[in-house]
N, CA, C and O atoms as a Maestro MAE file, in Angstrom:
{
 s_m_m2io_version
 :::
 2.0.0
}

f_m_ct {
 s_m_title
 :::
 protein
 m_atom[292] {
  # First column is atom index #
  i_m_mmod_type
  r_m_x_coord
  r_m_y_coord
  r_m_z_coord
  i_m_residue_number
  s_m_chain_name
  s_m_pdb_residue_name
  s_m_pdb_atom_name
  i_m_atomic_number
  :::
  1 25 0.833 -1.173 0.000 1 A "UNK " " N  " 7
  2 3 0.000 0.000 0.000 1 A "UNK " " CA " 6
  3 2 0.881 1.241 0.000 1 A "UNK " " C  " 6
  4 15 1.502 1.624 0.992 1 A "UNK " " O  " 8
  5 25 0.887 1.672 -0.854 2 A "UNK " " N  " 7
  6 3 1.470 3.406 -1.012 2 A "UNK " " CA " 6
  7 2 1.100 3.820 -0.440 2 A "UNK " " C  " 6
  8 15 -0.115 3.706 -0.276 2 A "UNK " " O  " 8
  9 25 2.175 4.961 0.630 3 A "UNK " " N  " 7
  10 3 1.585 6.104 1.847 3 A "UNK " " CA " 6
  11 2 1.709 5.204 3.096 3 A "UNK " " C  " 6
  12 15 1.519 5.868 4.114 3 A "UNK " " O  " 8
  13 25 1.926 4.113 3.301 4 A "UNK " " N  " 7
  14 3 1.295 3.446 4.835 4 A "UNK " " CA " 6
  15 2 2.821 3.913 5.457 4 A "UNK " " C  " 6
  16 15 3.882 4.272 4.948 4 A "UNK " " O  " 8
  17 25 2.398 3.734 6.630 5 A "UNK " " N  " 7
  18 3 3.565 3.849 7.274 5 A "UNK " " CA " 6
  19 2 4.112 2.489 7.780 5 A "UNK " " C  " 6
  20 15 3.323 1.604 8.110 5 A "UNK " " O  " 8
  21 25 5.472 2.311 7.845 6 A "UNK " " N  " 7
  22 3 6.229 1.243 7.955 6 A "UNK " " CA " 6
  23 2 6.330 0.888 9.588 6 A "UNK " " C  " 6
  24 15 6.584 1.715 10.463 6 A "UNK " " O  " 8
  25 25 6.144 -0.135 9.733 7 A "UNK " " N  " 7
  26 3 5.938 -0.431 11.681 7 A "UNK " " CA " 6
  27 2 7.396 -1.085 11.564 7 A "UNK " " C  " 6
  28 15 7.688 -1.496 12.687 7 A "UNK " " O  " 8
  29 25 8.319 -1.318 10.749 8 A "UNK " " N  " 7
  30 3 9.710 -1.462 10.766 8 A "UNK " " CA " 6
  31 2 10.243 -0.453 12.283 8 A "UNK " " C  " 6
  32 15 10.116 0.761 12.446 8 A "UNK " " O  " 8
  33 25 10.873 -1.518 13.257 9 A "UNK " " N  " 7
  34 3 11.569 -0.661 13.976 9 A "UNK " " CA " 6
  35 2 13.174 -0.033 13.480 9 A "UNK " " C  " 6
  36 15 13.583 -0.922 12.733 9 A "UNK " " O  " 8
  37 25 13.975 0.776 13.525 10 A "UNK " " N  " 7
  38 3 14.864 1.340 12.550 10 A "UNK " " CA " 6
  39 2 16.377 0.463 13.811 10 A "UNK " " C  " 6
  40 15 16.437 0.316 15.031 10 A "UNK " " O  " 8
  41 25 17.270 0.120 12.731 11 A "UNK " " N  " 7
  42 3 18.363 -0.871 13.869 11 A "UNK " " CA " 6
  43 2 19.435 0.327 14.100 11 A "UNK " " C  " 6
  44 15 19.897 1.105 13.266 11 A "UNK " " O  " 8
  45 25 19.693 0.229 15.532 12 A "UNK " " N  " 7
  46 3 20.743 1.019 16.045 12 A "UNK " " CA " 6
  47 2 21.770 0.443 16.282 12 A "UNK " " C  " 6
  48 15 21.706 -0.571 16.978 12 A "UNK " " O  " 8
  49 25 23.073 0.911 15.771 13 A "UNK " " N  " 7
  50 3 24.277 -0.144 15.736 13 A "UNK " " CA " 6
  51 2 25.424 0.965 16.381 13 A "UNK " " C  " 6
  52 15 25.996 1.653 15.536 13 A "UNK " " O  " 8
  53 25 25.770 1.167 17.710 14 A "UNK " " N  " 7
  54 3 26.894 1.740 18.531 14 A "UNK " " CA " 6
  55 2 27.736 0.910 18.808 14 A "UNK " " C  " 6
  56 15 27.493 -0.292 18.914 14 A "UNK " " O  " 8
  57 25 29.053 1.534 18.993 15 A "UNK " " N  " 7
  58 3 30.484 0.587 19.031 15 A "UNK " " CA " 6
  59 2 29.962 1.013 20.861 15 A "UNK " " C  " 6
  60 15 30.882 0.491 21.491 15 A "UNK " " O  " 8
  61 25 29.387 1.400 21.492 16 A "UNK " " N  " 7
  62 3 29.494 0.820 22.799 16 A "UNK " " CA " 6
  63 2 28.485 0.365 23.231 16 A "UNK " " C  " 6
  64 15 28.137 0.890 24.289 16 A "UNK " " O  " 8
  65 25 27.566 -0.747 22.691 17 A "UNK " " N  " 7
  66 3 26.994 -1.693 22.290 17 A "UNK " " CA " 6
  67 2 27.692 -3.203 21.781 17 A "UNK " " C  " 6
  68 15 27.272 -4.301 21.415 17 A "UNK " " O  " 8
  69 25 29.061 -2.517 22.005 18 A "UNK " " N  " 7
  70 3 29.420 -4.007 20.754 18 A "UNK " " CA " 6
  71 2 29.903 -4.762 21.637 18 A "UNK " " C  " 6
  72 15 30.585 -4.344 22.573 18 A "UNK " " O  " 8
  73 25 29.471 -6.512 21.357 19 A "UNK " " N  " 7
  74 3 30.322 -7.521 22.578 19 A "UNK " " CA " 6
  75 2 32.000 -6.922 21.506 19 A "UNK " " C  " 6
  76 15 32.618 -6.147 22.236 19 A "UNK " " O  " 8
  77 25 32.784 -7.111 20.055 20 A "UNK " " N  " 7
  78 3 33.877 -6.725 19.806 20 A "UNK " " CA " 6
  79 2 34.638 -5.438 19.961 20 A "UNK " " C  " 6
  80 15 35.340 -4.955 19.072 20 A "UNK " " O  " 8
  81 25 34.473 -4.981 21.005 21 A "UNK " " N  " 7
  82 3 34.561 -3.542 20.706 21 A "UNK " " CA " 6
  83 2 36.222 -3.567 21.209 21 A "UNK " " C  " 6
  84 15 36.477 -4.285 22.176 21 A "UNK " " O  " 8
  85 25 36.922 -3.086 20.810 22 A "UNK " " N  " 7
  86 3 38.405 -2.482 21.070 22 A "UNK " " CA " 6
  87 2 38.922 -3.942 20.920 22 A "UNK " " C  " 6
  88 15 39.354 -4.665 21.818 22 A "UNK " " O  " 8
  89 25 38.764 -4.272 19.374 23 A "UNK " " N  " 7
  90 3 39.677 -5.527 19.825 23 A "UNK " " CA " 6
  91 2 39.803 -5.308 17.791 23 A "UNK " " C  " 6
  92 15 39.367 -4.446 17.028 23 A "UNK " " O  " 8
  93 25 40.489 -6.382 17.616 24 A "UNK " " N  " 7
  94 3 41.199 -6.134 15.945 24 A "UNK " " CA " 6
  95 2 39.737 -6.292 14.742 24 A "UNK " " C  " 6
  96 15 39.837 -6.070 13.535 24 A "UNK " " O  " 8
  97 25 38.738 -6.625 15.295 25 A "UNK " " N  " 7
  98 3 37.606 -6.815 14.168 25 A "UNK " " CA " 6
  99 2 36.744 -5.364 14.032 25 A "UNK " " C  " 6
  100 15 35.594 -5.233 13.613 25 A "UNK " " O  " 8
  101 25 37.649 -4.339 14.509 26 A "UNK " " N  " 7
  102 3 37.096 -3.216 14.764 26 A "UNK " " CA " 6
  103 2 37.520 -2.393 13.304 26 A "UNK " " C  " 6
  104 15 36.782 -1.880 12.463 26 A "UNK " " O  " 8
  105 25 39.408 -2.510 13.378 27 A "UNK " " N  " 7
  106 3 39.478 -2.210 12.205 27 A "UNK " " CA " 6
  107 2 39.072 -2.077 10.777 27 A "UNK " " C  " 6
  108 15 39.224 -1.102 10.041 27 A "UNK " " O  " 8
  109 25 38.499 -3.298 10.503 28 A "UNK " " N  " 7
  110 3 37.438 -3.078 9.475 28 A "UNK " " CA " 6
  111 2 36.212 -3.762 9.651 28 A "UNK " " C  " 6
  112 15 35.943 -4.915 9.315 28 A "UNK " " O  " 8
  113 25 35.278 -2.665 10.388 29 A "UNK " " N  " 7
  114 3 34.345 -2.628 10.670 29 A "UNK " " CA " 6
  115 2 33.324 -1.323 10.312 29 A "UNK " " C  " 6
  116 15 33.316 -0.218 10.855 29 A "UNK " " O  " 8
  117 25 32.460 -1.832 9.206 30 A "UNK " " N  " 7
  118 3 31.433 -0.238 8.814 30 A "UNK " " CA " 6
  119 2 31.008 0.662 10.101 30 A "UNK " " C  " 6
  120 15 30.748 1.858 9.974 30 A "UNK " " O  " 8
  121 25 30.970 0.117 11.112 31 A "UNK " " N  " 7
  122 3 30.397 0.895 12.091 31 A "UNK " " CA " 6
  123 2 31.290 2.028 12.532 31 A "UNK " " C  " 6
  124 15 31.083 3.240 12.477 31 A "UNK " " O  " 8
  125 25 32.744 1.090 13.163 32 A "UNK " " N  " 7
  126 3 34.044 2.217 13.161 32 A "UNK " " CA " 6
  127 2 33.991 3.164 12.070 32 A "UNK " " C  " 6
  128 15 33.905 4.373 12.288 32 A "UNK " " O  " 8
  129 25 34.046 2.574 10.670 33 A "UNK " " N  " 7
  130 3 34.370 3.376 9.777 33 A "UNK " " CA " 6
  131 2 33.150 4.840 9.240 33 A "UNK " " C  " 6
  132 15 33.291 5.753 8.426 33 A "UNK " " O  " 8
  133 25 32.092 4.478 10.097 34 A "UNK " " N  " 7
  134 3 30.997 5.666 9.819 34 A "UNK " " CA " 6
  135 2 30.594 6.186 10.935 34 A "UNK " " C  " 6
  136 15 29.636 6.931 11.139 34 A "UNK " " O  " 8
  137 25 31.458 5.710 11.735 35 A "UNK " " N  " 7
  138 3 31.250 6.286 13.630 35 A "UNK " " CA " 6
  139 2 33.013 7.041 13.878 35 A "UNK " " C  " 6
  140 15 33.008 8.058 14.571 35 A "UNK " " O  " 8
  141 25 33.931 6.733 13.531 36 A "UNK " " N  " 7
  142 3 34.705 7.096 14.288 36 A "UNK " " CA " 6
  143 2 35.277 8.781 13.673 36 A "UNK " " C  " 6
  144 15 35.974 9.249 12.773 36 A "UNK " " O  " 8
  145 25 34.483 9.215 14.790 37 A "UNK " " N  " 7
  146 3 34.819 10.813 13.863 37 A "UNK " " CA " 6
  147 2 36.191 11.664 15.438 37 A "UNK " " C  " 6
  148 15 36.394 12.840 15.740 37 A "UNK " " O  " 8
  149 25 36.631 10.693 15.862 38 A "UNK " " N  " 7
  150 3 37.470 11.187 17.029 38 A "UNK " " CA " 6
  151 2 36.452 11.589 18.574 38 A "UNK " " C  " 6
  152 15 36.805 11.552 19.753 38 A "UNK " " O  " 8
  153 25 35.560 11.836 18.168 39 A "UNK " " N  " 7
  154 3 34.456 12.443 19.605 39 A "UNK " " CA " 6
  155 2 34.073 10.863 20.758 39 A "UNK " " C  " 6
  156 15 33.782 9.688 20.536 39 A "UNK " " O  " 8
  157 25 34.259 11.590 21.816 40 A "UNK " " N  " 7
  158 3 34.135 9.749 22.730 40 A "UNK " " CA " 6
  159 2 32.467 10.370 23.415 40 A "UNK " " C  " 6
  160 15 32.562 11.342 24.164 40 A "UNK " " O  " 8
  161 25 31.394 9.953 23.215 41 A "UNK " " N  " 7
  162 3 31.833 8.669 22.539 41 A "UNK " " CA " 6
  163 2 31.178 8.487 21.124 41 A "UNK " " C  " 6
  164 15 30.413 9.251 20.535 41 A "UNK " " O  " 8
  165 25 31.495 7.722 20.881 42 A "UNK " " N  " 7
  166 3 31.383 7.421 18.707 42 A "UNK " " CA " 6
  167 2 29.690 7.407 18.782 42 A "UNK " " C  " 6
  168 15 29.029 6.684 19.528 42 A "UNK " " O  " 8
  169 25 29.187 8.351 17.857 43 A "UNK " " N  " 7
  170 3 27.915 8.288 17.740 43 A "UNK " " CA " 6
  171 2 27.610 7.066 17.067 43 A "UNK " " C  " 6
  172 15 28.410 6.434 16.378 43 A "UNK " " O  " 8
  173 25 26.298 6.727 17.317 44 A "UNK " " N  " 7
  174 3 25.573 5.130 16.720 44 A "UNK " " CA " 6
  175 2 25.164 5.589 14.948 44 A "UNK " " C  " 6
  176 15 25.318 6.713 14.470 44 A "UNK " " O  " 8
  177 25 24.723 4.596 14.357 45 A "UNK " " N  " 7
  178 3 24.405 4.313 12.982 45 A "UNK " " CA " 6
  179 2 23.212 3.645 13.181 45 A "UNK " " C  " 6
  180 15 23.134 2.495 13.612 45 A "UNK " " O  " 8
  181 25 22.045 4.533 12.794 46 A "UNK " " N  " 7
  182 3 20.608 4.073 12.638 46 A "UNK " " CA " 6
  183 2 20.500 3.881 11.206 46 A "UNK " " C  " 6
  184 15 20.784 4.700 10.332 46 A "UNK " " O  " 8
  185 25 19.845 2.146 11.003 47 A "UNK " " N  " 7
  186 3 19.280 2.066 9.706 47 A "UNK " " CA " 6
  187 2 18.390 1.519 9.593 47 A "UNK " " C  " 6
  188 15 18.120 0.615 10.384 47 A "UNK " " O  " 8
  189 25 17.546 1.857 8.529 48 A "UNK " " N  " 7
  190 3 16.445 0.801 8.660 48 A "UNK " " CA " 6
  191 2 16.516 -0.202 7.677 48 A "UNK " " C  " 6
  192 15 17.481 -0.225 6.913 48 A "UNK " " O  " 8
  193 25 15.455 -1.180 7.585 49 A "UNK " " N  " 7
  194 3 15.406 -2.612 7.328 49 A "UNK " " CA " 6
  195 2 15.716 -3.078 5.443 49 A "UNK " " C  " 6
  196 15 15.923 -4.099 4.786 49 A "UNK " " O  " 8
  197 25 15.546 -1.261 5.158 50 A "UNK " " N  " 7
  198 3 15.884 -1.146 3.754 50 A "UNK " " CA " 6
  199 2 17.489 -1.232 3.567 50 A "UNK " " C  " 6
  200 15 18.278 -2.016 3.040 50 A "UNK " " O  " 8
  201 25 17.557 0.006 4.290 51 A "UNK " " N  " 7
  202 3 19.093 0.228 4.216 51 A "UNK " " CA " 6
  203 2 20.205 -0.601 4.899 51 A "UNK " " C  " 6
  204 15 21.403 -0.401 4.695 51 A "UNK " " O  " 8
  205 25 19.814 -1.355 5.558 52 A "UNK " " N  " 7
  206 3 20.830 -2.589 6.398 52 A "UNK " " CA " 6
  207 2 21.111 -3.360 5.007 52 A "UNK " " C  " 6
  208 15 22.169 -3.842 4.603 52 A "UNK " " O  " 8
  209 25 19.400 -3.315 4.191 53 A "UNK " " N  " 7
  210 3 19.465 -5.228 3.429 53 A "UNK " " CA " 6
  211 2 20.440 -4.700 2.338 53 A "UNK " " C  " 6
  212 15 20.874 -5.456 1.468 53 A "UNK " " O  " 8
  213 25 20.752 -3.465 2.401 54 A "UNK " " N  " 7
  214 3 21.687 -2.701 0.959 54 A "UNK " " CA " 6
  215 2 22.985 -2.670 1.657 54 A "UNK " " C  " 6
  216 15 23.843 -2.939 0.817 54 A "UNK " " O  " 8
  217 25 23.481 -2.480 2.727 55 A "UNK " " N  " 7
  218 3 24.954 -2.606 3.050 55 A "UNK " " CA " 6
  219 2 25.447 -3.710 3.091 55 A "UNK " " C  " 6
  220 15 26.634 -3.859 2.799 55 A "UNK " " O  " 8
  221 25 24.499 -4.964 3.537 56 A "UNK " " N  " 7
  222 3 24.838 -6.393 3.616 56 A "UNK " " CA " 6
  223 2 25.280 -6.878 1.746 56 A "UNK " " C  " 6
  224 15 26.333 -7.401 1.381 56 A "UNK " " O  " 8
  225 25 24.048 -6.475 0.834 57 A "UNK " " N  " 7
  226 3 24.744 -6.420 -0.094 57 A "UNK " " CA " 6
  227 2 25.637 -6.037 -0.952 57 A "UNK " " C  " 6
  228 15 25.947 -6.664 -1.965 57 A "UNK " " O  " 8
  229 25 26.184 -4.786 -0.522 58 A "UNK " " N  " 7
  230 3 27.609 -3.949 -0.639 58 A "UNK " " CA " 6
  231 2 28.697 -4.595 0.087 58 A "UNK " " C  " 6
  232 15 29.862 -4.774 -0.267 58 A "UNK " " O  " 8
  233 25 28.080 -4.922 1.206 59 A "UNK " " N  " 7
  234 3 29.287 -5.618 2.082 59 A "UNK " " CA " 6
  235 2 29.866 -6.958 0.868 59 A "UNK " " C  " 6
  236 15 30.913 -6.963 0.219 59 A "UNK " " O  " 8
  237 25 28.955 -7.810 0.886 60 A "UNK " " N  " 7
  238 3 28.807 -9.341 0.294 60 A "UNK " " CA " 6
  239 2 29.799 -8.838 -0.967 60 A "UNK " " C  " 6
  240 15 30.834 -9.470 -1.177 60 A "UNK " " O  " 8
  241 25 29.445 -7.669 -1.805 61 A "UNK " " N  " 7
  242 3 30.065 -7.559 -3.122 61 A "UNK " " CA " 6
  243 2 31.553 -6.651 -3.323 61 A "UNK " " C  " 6
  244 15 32.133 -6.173 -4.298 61 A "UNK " " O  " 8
  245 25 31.902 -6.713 -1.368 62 A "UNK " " N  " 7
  246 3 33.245 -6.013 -1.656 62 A "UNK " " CA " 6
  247 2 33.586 -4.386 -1.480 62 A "UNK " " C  " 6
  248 15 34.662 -3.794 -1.387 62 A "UNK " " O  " 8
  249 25 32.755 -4.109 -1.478 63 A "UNK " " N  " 7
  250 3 32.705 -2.569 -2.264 63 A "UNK " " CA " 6
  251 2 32.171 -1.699 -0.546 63 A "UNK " " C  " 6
  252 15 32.259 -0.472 -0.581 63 A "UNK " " O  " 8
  253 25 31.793 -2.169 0.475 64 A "UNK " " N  " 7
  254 3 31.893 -1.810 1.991 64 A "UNK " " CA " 6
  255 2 32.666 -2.943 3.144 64 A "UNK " " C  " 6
  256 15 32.822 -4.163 3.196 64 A "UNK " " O  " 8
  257 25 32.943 -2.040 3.797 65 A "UNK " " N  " 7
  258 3 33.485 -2.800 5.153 65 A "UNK " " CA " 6
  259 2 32.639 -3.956 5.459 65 A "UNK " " C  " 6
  260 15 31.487 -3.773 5.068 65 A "UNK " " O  " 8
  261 25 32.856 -5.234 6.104 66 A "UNK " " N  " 7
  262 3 31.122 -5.849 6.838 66 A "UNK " " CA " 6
  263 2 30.922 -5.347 7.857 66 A "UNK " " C  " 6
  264 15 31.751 -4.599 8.377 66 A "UNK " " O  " 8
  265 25 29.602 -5.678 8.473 67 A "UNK " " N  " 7
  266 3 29.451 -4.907 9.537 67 A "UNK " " CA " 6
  267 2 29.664 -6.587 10.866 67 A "UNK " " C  " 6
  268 15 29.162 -7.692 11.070 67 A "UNK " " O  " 8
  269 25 30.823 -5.609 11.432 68 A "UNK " " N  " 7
  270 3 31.301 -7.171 12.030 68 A "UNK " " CA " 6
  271 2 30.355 -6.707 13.692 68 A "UNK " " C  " 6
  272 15 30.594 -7.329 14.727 68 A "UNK " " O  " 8
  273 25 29.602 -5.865 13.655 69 A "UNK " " N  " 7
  274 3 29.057 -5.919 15.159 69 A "UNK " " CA " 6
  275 2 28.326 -6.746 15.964 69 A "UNK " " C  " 6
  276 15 27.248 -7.104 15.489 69 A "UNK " " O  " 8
  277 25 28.631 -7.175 17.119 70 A "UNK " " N  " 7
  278 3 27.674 -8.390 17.774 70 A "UNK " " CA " 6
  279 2 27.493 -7.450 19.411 70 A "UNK " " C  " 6
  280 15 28.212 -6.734 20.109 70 A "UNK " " O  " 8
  281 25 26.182 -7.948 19.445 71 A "UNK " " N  " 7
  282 3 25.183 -6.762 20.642 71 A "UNK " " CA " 6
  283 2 25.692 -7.481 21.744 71 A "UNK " " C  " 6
  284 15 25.659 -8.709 21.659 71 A "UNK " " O  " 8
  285 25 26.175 -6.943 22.801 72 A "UNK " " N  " 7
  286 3 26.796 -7.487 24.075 72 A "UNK " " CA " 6
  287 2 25.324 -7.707 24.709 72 A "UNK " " C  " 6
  288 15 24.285 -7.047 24.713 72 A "UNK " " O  " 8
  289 25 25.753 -9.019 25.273 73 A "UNK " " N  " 7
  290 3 24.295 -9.265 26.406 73 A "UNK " " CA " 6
  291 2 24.773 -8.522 27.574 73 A "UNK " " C  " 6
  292 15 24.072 -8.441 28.582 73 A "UNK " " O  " 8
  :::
 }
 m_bond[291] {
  # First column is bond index #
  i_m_from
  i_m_to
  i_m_order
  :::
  1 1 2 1
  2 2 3 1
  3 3 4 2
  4 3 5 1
  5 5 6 1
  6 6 7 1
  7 7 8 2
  8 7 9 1
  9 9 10 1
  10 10 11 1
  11 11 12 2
  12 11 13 1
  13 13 14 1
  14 14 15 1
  15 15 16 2
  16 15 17 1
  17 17 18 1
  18 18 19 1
  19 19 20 2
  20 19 21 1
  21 21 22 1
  22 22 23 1
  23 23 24 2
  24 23 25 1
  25 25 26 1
  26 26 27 1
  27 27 28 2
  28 27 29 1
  29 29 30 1
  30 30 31 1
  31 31 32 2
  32 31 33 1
  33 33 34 1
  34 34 35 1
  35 35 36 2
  36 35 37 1
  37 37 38 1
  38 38 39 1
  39 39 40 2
  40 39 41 1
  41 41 42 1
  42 42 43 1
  43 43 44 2
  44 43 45 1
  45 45 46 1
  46 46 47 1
  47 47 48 2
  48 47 49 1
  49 49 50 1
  50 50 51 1
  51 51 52 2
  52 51 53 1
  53 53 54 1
  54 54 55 1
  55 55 56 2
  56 55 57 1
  57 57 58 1
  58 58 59 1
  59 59 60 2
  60 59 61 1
  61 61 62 1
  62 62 63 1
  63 63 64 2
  64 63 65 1
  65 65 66 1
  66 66 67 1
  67 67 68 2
  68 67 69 1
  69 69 70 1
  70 70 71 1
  71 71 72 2
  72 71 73 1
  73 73 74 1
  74 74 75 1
  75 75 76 2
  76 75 77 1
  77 77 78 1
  78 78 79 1
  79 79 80 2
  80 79 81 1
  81 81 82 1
  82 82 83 1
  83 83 84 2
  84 83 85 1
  85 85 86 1
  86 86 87 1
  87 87 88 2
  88 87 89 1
  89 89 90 1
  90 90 91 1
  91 91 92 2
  92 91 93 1
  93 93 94 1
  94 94 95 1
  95 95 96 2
  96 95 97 1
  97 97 98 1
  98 98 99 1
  99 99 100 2
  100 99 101 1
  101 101 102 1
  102 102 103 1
  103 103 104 2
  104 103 105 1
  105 105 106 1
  106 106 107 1
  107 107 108 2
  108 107 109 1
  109 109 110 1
  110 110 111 1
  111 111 112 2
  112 111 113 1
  113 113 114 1
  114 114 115 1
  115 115 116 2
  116 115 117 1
  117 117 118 1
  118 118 119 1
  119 119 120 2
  120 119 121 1
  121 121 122 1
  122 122 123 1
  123 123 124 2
  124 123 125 1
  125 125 126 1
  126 126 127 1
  127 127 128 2
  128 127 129 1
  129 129 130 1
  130 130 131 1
  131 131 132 2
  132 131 133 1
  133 133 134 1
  134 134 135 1
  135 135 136 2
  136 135 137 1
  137 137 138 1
  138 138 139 1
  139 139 140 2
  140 139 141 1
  141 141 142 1
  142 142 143 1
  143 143 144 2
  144 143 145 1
  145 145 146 1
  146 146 147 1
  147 147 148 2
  148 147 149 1
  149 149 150 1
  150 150 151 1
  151 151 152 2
  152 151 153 1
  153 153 154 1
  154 154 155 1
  155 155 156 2
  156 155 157 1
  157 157 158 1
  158 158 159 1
  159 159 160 2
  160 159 161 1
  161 161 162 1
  162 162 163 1
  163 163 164 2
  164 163 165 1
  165 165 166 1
  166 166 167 1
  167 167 168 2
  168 167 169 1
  169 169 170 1
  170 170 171 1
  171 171 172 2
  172 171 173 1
  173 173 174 1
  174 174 175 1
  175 175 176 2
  176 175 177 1
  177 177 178 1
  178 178 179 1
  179 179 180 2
  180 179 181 1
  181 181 182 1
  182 182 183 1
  183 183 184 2
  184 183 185 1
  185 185 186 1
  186 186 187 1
  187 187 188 2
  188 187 189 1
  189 189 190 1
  190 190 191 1
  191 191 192 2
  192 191 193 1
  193 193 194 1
  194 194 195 1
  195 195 196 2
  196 195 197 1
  197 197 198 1
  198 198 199 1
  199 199 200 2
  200 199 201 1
  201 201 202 1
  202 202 203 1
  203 203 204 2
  204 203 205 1
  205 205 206 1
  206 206 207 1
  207 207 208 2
  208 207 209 1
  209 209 210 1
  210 210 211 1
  211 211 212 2
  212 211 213 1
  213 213 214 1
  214 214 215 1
  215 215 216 2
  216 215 217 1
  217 217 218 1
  218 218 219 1
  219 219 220 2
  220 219 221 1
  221 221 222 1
  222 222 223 1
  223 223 224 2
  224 223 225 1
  225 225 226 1
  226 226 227 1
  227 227 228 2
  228 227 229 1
  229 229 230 1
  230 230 231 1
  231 231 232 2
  232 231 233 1
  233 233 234 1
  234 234 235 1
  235 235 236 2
  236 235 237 1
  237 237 238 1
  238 238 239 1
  239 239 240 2
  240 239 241 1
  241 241 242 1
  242 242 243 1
  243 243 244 2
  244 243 245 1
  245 245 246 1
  246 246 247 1
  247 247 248 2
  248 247 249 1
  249 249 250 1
  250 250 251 1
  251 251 252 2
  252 251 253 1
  253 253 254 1
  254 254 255 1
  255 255 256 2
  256 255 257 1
  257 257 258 1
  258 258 259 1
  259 259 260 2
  260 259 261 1
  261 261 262 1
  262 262 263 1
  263 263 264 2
  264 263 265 1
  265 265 266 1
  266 266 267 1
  267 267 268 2
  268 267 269 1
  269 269 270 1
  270 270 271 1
  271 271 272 2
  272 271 273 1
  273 273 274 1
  274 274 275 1
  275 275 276 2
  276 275 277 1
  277 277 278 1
  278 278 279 1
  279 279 280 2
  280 279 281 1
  281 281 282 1
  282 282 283 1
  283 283 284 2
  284 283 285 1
  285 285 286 1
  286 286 287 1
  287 287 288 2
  288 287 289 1
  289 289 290 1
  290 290 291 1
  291 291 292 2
  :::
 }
}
């Protein structure tokens, strides 16, 4: 339906959120690389369910970092 609004919740991805955080899978990691602007602490990367399924396939084809983040319990 054109116009509806999307009940998609939008994914928030912060490096102080991450179980990897300060360890070598950081280095190339999209999140570092679109978070780390020097400011502590590294702002988060909101995307939604569109734009995740498009970095995963940028990721897959080379052409972005992956996004190596895993959510600390």
């Amino acid at each position: 339906m054109i116009g509806a609004m999307s009940t998609e919740l939008p994914i928030i991805i912060t490096c102080e959120s991450c179980a990897m955080r300060h360890s070598e899978h950081c280095d190339d990691c999209m999140v570092t690389f679109l978070c780390d602007t020097g400011e502590a602490p590294p702002e988060a990367v909101v995307l939604d369910l569109t734009e995740a399924r498009a970095v995963r396939l940028l990721a897959a084809a080379g052409l972005v970092p992956s996004l190596k983040h895993r959510e600390a319990i």
